[in-house]
N, C-alpha and C positions, 0 to 999 in steps of 0.2 A: 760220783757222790750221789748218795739220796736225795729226792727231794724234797723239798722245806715243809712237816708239818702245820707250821701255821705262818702265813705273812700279813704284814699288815706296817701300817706309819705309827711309829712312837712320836710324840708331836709334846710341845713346850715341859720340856720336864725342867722341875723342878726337886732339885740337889740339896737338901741340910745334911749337913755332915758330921760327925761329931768325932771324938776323940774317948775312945775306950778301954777299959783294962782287957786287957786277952784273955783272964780266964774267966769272964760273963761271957764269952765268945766260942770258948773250947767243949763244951758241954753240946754244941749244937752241929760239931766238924760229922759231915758224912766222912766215911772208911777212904783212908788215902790220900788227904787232902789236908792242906796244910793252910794256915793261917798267911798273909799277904800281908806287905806292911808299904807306905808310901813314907821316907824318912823317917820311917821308926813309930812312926802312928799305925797303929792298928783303928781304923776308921769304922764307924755305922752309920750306915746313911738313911734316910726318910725321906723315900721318894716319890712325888705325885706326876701323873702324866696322862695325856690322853692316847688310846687307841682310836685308831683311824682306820678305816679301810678291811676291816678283818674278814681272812678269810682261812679256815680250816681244811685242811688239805681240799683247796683250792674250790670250797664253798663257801657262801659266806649265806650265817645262820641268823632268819630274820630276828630282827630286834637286838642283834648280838655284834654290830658291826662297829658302832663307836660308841666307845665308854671310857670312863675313867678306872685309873686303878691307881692305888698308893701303897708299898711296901716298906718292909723294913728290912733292910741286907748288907753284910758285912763281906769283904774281899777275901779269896781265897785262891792258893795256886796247887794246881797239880803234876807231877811230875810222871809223865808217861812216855816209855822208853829214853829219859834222855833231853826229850824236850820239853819246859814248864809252859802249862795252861795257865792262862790267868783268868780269873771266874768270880762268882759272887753264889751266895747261898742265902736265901730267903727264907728270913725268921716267918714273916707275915706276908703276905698279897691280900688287900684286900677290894672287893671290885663290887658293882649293884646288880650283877645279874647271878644269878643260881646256875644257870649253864656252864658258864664260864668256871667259875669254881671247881664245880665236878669234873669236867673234863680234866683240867689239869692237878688237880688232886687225885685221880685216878691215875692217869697217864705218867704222869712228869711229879710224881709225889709230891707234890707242894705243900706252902700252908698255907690253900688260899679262904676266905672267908668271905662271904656275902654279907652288905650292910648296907642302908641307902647310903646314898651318895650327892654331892651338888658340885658344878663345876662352872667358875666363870674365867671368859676370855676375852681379853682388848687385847686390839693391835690399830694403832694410827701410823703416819708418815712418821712421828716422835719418842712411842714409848710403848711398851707391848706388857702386857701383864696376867697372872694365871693365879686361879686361888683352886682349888682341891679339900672338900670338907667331905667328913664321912660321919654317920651318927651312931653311938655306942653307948649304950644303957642308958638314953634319952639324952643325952650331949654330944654335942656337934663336935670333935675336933679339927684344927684347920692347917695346910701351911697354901702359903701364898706369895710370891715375889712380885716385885714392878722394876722394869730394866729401861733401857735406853735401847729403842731400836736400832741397832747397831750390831751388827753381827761381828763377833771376834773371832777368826780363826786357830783353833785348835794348835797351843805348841807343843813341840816335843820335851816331854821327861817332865809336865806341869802335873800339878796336884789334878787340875782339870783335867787331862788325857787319862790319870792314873782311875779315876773314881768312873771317869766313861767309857774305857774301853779296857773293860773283864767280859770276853768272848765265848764263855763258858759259864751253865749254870749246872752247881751241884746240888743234890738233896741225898738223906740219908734213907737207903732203901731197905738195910737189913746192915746188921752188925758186923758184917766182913763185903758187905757191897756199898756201893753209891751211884745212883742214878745222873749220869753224864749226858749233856744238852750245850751246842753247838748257835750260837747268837751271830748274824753277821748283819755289819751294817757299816756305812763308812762314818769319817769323822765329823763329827756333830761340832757345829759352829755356838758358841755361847752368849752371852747378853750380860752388860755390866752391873749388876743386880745394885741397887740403890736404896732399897728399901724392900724388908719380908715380916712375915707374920707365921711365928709359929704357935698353937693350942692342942697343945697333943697332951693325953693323960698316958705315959709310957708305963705306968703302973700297971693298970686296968688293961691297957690293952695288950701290951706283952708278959707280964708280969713283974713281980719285983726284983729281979735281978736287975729290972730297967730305968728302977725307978729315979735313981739318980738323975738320971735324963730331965726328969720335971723341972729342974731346977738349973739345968746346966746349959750354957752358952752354948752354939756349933763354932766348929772353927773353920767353917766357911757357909758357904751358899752360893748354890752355883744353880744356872738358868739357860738349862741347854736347848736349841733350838729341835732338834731331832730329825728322826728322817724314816724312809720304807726300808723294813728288818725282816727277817726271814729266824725262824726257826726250825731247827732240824731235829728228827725223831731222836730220842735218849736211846744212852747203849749201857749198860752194867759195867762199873769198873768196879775190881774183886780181886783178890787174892790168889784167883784160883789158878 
């Protein structure tokens, strides 16, 4: 196996999750790749978290080492030769630094987008808590949880394992291709989230196919602990 283009610690992410119609979804599938459903919910999630540790095939680029980033990505599986990937596909990535961006909008076709950012974190012997704000056309949006320091371990066939381990990211590279990228990490222990705060304008920021989002409840929140991930260079999957 090749070696990991980029490793680093994904650290207190923070999970909204919502409940979506599949065709705001299907407009955005790279080539070959098929929609993912956990009990019949086709899922979008909004997710904040910190990078920790980064390092780019195995340097780590000053001022580029720990940052926040907060995406918007929906689940997705692929079937190559026989056996199904399970994956996720990234409407948005949005992170503070301009390096970061380019490289992987270059690289790994992403959508990622530079915009300041703010991040705070508690953690006592009781209660650990993360909030994630980023600013767009002079408003802050935010999401934020506060849990019980309590770590839960990870069960099998839960909404939770479903939404945290898609081990594959697709993007769409050309219209009979899509760019395939390989995620490993182990299971991420979670936190019994008690209390969250979401201010997202999903209008403005993704557009209005999203906008419903403004107004609509998640049907969960999840508060995962996280850990050191590795990323592996993308390979073309095509028709050819």
């Amino acid at each position: 196996m090749s070696k990991p283009f980029l490793t680093a610690a994904w650290k207190n992410l923070v999970l909204i999750n919502y409940s979506v119609d599949p065709s705001i979804l299907k407009p955005y599938l790279p080539y070959g790749v098929e929609l993912d459903t956990f009990n019949g919910i086709h899922y979008l999630s909004l997710v904040g978290f910190m990078f920790r540790d980064t390092s780019v095939m195995g340097m780590k680029i000053p001022f580029h080492v720990n940052f926040p980033e907060v995406n918007l990505r929906f689940y997705v599986k692929y079937n190559d030769l026989g056996k199904w990937k399970r994956g996720v596909v990234f409407l948005s990535e949005i992170v503070p630094k301009h390096a970061v961006a380019f490289i992987a909008n270059s690289i790994y076709r992403e959508n990622y987008r530079r915009m300041p950012m703010r991040v705070t974190e508690e953690i006592d012997a009781h209660r650990i808590s993360a909030s994630y704000e980023w600013k767009f056309r002079n408003s802050w949006n935010q999401v934020a949880v506060s849990a019980l320091n309590q770590p839960i371990v990870l069960q099998e066939g839960s909404e939770e394992e479903f939404i945290t381990e898609h081990f594959w990211g697709y993007a769409k590279y050309s219209a009979e291709e899509a760019s395939e990228y390989q995620v490993k990490h182990p299971r991420w222990n979670t936190f019994n989230v008690d209390s969250y705060n979401i201010e997202c304008d999903f209008s403005s920021l993704y557009g209005k196919a999203f906008s419903e989002l403004n107004n609509q409840e998640p049907v969960s929140v999840f508060f995962a602990e996280g850990s050191a991930i590795e990323v592996y260079p993308k390979r073309l999957v095509s028709r050819f």
